[in-house]
N, C-alpha and C positions, 0 to 999 in steps of 0.2 A: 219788025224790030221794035216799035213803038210800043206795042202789044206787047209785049217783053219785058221790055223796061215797067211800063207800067202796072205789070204783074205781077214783078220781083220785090217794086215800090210798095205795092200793096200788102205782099207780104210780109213782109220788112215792119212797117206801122202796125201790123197785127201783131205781131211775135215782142215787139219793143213796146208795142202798148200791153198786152197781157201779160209781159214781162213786170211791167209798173203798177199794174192792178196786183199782180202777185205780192207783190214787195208792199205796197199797202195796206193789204189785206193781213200780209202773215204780222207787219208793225205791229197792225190797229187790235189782233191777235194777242200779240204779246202782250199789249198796254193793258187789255181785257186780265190777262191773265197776272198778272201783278197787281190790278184793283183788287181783282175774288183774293187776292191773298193776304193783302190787306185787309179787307172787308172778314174773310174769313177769320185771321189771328186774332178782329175786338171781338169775335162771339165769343170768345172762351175767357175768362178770367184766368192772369197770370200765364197765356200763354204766347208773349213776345219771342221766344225764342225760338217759337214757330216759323215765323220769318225768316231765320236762317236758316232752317230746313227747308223750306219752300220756294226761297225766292233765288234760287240756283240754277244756272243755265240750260242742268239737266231734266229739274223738273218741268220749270216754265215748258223746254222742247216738248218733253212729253205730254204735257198736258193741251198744247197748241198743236200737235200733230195729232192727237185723240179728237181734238175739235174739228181740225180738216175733213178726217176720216167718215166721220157722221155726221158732217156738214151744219154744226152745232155752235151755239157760242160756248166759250170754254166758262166751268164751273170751277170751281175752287170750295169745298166745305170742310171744318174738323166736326169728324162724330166721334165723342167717348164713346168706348166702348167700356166691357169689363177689364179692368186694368190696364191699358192703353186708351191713348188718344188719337185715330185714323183719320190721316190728311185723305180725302175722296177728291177725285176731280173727274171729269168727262161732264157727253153729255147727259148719260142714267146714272149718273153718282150709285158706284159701287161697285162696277167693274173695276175700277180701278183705283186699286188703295196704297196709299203708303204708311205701314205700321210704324209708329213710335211709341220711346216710353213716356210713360205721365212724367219722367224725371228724368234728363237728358245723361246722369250715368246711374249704373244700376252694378251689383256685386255681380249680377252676370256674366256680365261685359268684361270682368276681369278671369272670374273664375271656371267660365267656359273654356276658353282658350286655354287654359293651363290644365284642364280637367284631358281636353282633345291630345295636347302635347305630350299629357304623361302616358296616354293610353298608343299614342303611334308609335313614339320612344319603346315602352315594351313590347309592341307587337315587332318592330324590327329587333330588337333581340333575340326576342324567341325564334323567328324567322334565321337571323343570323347562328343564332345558336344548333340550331335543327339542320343545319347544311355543315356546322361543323364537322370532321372528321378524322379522329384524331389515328397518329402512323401506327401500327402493328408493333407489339414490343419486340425489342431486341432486333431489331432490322431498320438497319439503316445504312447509306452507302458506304459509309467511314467500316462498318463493321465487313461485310461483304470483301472487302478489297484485304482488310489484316487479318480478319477470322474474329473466333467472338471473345471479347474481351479486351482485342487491341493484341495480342500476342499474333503471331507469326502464324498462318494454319501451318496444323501437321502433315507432312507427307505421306 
């Protein structure tokens, strides 16, 4: 019984200590992952607004669970490219990129959407319109029951 207890104990201290390295670990993670973002937004002139791209619960997760993955410290860098500026992070910087504009709105950003809206809008018309099916002249139940014209059929 003794042998029991002292086994469960043991395992208990494992799982609650690798529990606490875990939880360290992914911290000491994040805090890594917040510096390169920092570090990364002064390499570029004029790009603070990087920062709130970047410094978001969902990038920070992704960039810190890319690091677990290939057992890496997490990177953070901005590369211009042509016409945009790509947030990279991992450990091979370049698998994984997040595209922005050089200027946080763009005529796209409005006139995409409306360009997509007017084109689904017509395609359900046309759709709608193509299933239309209009009744056969001069038939209809009103006429059928009084004969045609609304007068009484002949006998």
């Amino acid at each position: 019984m003794r042998r029991a207890v002292a086994l469960v104990t043991a395992v208990m201290v494992l799982v609650v200590g690798g529990a606490a390295l875990l939880v360290a670990e992914s911290r000491a993670r994040v805090e890594t992952v917040r510096t390169e973002i920092e570090a990364a937004a002064s390499q570029q002139p004029g790009s603070e607004y990087f920062v709130d791209l970047m410094d978001t619960p969902a990038f920070v997760r992704r960039a810190v669970t890319e690091s677990l993955v290939n057992d890496a410290v997490p990177r953070v860098d901005l590369v211009p490219r042509d016409g945009y500026i790509a947030i990279t992070f991992g450990a091979f910087r370049g698998g994984n990129e997040v595209v922005t504009l050089t200027r946080p709105w763009a005529p796209r950003l409005v006139t995409t959407p409306i360009a997509i809206g007017l084109v689904l809008a017509i395609t359900g018309m046309l759709v709608a319109a193509s299933r239309y099916r209009p009744r056969p002249a001069g038939r209809s139940s009103w006429d059928a029951e009084r004969g045609h014209r609304g007068h009484p059929a002949a006998s």
